[in-house]
Backbone as CSV, one residue per row, in Angstrom:
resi,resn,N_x,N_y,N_z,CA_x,CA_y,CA_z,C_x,C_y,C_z
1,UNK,0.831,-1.191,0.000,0.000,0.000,0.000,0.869,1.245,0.000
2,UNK,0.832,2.569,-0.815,1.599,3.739,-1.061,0.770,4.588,-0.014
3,UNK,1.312,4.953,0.663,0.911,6.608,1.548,0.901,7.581,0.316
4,UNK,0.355,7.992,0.839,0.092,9.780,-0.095,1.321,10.622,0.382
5,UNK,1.843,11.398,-0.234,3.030,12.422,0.258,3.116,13.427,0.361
6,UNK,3.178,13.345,2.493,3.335,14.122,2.965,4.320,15.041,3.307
7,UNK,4.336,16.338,3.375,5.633,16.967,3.522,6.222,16.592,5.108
8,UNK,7.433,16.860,5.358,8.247,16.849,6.623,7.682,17.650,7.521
9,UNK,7.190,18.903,6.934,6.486,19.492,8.600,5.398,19.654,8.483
10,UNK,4.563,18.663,8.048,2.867,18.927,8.187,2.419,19.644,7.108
11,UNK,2.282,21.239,7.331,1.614,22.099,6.609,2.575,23.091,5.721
12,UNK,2.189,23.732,4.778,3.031,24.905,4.204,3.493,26.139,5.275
13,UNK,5.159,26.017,5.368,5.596,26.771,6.200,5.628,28.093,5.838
14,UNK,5.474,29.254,7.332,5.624,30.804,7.063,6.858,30.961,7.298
15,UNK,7.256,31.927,6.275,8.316,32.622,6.946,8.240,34.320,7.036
16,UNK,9.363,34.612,8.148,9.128,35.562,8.669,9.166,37.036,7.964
17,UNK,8.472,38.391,7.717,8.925,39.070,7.096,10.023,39.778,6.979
18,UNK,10.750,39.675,8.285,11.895,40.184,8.619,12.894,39.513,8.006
19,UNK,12.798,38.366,7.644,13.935,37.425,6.566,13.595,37.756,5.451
20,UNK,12.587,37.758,4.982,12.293,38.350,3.891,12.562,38.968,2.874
21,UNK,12.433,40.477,3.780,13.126,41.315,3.444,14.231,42.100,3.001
22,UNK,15.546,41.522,3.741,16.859,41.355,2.916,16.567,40.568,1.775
23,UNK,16.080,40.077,1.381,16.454,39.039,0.480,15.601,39.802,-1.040
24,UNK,14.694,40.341,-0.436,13.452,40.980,-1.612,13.929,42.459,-2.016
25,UNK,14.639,42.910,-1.012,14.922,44.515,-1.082,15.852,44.901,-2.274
26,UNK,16.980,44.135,-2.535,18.237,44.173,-3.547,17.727,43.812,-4.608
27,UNK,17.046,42.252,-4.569,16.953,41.574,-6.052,15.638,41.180,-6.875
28,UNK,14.708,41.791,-5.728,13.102,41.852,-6.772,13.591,42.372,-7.715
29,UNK,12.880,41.597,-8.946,12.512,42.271,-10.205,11.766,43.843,-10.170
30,UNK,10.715,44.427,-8.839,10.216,45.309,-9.210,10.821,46.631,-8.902
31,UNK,12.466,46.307,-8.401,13.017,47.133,-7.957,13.276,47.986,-9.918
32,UNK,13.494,49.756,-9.222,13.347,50.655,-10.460,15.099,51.567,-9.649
33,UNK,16.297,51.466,-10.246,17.226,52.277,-9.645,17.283,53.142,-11.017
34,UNK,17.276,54.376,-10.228,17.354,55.616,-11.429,18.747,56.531,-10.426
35,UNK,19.463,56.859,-11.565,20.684,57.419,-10.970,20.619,58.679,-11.108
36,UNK,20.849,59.732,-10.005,20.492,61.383,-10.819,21.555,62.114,-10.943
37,UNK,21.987,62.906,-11.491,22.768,63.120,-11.939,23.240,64.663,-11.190
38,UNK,24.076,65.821,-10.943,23.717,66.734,-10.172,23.588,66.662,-8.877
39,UNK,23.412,67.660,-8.581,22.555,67.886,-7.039,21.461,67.561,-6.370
40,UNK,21.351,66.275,-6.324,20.026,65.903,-6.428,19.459,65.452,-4.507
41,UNK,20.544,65.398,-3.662,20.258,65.017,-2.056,19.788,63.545,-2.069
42,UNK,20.194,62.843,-3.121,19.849,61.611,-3.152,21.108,60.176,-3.334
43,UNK,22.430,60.386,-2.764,23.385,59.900,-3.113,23.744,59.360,-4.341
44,UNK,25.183,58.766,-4.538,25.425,58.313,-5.292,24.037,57.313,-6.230
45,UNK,23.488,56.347,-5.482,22.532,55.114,-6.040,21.119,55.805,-6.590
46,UNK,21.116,57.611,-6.234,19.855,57.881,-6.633,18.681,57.087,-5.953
47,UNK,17.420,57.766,-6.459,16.384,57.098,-6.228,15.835,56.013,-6.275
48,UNK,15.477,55.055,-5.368,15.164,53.848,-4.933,13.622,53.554,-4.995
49,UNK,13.082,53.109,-6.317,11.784,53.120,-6.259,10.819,51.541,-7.153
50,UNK,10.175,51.300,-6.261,9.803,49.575,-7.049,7.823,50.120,-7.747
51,UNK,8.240,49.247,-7.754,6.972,48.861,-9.003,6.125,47.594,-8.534
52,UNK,5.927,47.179,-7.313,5.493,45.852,-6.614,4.507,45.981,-6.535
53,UNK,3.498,45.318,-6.525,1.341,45.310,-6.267,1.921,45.246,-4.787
54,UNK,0.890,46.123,-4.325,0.254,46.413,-2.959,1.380,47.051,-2.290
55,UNK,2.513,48.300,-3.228,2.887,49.268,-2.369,2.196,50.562,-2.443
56,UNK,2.218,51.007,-1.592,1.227,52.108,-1.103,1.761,53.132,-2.168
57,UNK,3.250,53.367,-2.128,4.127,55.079,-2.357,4.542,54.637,-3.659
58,UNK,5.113,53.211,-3.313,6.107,53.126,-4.622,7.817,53.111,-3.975
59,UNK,7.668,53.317,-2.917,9.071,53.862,-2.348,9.723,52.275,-1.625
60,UNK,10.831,52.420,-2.537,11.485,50.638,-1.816,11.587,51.007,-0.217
61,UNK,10.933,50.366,0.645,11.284,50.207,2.366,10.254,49.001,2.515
62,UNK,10.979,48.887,3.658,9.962,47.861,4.341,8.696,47.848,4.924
63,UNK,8.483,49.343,5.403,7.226,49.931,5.606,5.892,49.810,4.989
64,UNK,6.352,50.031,3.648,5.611,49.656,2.282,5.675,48.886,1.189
65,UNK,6.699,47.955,1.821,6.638,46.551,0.648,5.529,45.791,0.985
66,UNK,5.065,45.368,-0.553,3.677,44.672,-0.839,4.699,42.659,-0.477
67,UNK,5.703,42.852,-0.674,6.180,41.202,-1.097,6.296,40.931,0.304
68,UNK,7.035,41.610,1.529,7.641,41.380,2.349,6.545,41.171,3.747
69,UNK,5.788,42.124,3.663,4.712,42.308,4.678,3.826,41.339,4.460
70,UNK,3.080,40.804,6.112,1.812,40.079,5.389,0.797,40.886,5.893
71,UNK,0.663,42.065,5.967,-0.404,42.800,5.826,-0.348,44.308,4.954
72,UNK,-0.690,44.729,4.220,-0.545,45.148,3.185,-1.887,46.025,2.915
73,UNK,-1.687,47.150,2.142,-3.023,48.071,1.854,-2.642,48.872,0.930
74,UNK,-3.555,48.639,-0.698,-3.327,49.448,-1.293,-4.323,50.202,-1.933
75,UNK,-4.081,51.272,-2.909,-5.344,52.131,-3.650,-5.063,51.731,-4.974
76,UNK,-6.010,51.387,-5.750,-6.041,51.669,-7.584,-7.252,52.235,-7.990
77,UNK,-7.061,53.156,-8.673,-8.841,53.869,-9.417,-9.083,53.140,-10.014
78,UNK,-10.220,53.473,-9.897,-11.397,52.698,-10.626,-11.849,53.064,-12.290
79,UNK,-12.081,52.563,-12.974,-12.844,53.787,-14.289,-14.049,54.095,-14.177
80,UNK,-14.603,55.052,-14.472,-15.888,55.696,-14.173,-15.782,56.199,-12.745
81,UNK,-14.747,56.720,-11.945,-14.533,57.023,-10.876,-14.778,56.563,-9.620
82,UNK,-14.268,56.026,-8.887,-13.682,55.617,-7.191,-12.504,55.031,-7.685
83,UNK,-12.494,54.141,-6.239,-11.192,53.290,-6.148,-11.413,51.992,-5.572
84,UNK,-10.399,51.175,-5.812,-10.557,50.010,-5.424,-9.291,49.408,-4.231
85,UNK,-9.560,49.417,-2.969,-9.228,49.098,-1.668,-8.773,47.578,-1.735
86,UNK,-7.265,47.590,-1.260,-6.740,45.646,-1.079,-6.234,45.679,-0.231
87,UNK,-6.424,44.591,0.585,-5.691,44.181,1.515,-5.630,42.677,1.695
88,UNK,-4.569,42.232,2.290,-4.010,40.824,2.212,-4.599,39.984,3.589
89,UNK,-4.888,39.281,3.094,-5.618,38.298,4.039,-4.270,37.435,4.673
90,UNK,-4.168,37.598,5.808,-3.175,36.609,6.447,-3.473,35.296,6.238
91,UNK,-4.385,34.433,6.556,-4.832,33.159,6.896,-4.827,32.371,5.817
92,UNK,-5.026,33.049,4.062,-4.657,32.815,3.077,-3.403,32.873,2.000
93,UNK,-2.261,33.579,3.173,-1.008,33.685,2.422,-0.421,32.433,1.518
94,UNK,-0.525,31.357,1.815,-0.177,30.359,1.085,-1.093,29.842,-0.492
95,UNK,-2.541,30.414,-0.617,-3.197,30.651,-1.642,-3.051,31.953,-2.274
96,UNK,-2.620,32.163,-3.071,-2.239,33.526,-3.781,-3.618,33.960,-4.590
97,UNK,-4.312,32.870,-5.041,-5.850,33.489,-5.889,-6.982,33.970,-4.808
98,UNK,-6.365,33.438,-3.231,-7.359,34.037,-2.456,-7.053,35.122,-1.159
99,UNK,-5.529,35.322,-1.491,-4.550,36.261,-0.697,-5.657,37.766,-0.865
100,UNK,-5.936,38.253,-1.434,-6.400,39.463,-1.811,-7.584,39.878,-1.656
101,UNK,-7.835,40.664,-0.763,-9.633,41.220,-0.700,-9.652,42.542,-1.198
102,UNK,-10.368,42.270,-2.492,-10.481,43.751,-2.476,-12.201,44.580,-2.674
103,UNK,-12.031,45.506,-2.676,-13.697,46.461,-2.285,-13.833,47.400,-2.801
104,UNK,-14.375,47.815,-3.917,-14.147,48.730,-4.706,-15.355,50.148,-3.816
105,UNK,-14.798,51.266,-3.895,-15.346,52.607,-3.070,-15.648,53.571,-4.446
106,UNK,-17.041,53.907,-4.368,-17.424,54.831,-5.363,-18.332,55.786,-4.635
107,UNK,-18.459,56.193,-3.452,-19.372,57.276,-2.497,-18.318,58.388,-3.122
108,UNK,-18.646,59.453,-2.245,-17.954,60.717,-2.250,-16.852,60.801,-1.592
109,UNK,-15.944,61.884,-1.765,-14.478,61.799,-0.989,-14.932,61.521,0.744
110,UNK,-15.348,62.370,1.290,-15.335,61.772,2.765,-15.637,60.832,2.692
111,UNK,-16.705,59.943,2.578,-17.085,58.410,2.717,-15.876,57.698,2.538
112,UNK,-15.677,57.970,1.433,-14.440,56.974,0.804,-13.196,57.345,1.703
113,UNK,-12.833,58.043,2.174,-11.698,58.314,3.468,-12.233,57.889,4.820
114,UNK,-13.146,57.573,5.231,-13.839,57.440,6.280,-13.655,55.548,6.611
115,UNK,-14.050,55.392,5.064,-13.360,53.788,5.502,-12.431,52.750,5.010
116,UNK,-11.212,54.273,4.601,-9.701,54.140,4.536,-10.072,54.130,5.810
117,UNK,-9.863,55.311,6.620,-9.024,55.165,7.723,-10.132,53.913,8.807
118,UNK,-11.171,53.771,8.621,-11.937,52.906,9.496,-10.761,51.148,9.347
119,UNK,-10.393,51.193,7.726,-10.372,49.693,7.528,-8.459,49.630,8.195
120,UNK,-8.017,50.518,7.799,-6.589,50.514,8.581,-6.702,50.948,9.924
121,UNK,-7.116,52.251,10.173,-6.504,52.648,11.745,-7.048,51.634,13.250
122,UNK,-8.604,52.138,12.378,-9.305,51.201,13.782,-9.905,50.038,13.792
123,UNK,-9.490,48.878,12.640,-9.592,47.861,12.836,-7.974,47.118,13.233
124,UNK,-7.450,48.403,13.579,-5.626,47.901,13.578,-5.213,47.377,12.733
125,UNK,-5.577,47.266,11.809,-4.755,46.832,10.221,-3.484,47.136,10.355
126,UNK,-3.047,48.345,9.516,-1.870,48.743,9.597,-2.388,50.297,9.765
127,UNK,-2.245,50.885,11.083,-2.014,52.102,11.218,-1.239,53.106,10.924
128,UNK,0.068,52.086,10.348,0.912,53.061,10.140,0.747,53.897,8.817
129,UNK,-0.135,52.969,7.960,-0.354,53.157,6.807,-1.385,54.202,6.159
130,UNK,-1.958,54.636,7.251,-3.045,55.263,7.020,-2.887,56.698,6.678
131,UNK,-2.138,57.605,6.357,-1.761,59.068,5.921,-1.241,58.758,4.948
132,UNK,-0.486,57.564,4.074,-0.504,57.971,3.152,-1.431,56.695,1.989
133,UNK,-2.411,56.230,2.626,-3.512,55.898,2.030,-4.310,57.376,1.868
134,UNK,-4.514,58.117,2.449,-5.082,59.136,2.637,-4.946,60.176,1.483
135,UNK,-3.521,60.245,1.436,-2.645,61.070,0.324,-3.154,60.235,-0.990
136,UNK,-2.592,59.078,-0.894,-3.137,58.381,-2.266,-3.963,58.968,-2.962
137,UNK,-5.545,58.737,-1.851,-6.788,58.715,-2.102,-7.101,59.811,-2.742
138,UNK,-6.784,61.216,-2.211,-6.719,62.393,-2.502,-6.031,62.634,-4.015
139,UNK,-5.005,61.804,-4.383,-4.623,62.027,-5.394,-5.203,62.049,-6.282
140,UNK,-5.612,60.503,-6.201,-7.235,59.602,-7.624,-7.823,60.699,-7.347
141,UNK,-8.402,60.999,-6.524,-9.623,61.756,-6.433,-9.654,63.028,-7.105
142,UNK,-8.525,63.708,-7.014,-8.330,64.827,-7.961,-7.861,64.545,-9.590
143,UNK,-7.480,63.468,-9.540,-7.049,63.211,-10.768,-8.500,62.826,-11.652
144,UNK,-9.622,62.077,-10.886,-10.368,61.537,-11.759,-11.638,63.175,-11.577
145,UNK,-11.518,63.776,-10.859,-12.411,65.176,-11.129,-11.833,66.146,-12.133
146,UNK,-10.296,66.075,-12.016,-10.251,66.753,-13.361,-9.944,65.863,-14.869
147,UNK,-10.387,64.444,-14.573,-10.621,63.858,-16.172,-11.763,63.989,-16.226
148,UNK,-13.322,64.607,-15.447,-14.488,64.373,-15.935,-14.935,65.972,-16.606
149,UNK,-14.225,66.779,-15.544,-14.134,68.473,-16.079,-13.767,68.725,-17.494
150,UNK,-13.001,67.373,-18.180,-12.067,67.695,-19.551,-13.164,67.355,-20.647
């Protein structure tokens, strides 16, 4: 009789984001190094900026890496105006088609900031994240009032 095959430790293992992170920071693909040239207050390596789903800024740190963190929050507009709200489901990290909740927001600007900051600050999501979800939001939001003005 064949057993079925099981792995050595039971279940699909986590690892930590803090290991992670060295490892994702240098050699992701979504890393973007732009060198500036001048006076720019940005050293020799220039600006440090990735291109990863579910960073908030865009700005390589750990704060706001989408790969490294397992909790995560991001903004994308919508067409026909709002946005669409993600965040990473812990309990599903090992399913990647079901890692992702997202909720698309089409009320008015307060509403739609009301539960930014409801779904990060005070459900403790990631608090830290919440000013510049905020900023984001504000951005789309001006961006898609002056594509409807045009």
């Amino acid at each position: 009789r064949r057993r079925p095959h099981v792995p050595l430790w039971g279940s699909a293992m986590s690892v930590s984001p803090d290991l992670i992170w060295p490892i994702v920071r240098d050699t992701s693909c979504f890393v973007v190094k732009r060198r500036q040239s001048g006076r720019s207050r940005m050293g020799k390596a220039g600006a440090r900026m990735t291109t990863e789903p579910n960073n908030l800024t865009g700005i390589n740190s750990f704060k706001y890496s989408g790969l490294a963190n397992a909790k995560t929050v991001d903004l994308t507009p919508v067409s026909g105006g709002g946005v669409e709200l993600v965040t990473k489901i812990r309990k599903n990290a090992n399913t990647p088609a079901k890692q992702l909740h997202k909720v698309t927001l089409t009320r008015d600007f307060r509403r739609v900031a009301n539960t930014i900051v409801k779904t990060t600050t005070d459900n403790y999501y990631r608090p830290d994240l919440n000013k510049a979800a905020l900023a984001k939001w504000s951005l789309i939001y001006k961006s898609q009032k002056r594509a409807k003005a045009e």
